[in-house]
C-alpha positions as CSV (number, residue, x, y, z in Angstrom):
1,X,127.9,73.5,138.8
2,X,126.9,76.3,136.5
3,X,124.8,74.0,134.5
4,X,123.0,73.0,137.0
5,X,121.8,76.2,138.3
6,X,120.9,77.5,135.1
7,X,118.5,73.9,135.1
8,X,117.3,75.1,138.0
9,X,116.6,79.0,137.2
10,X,115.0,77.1,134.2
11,X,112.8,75.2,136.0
12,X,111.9,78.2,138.2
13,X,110.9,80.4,135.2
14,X,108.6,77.1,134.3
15,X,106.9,76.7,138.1
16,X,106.5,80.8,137.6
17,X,105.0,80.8,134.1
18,X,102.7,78.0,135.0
19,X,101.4,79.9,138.3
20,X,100.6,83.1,135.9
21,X,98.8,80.6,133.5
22,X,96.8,79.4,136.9
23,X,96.0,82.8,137.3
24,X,95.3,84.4,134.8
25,X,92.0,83.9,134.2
26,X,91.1,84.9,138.0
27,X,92.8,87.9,137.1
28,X,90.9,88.9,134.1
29,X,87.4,87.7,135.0
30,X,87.0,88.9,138.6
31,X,88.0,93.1,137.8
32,X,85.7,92.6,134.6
33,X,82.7,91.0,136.2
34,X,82.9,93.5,139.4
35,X,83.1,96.6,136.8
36,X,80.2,94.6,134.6
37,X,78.6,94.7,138.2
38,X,78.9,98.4,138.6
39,X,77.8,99.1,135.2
40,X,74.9,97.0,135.3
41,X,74.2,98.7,139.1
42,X,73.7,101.8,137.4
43,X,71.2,101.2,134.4
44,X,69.1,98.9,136.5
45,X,69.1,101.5,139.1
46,X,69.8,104.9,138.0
47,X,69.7,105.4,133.9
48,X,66.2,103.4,133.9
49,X,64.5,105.3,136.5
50,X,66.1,108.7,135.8
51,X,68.2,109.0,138.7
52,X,71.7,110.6,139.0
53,X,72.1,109.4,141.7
54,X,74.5,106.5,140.8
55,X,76.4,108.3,138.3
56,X,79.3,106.8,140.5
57,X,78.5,103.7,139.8
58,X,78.7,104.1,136.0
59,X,82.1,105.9,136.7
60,X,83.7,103.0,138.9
61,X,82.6,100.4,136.3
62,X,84.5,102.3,133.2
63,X,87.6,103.0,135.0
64,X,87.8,99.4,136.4
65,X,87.1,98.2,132.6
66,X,89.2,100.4,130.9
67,X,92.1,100.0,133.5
68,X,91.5,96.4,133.3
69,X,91.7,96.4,129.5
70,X,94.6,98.2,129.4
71,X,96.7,95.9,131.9
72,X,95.0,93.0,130.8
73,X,96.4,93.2,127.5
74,X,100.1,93.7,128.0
75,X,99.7,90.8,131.0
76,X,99.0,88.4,128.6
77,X,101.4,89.4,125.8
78,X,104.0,89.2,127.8
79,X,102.6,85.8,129.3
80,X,102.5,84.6,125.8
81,X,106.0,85.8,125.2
82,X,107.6,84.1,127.9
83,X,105.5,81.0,127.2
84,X,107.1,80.6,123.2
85,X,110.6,81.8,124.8
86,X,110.5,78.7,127.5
């Protein structure tokens, strides 16, 4: 009986891990391309023509990069560690 859940929590982990592989890149790309958005927003539109008006812009676009950076990196070293340990 105990075997056979540990099979099964096994096989769990598996479905799990797989699912984070799935989504990983959807998790990476999208906050990257919508701060790449925002940063791009404001030099077409506000560093080119002078404007301060969408310093906001250039604001949203580093803290969704950096944010995303940071997360990003420990997401997929622990994804990689539980990918050797299974």
């Amino acid at each position: 009986m105990e075997k056979k859940n540990d099979t099964r929590k096994e096989n769990i982990q598996k479905l799990l891990l797989r699912l984070e592989l799935w989504f990983a890149p959807v998790l990476i790309i999208v906050p990257i391309g919508a701060s790449l958005f925002f940063l791009w927003d404001w030099y077409a539109r506000g560093f080119s023509t002078g404007s301060s008006v969408y310093d906001g812009e250039l604001l949203i676009g580093l803290l969704l990069l950096a944010g995303n950076l940071v997360f990003d990196v420990q997401f997929l070293r622990s994804v990689r560690m539980l990918k050797k340990k299974l």
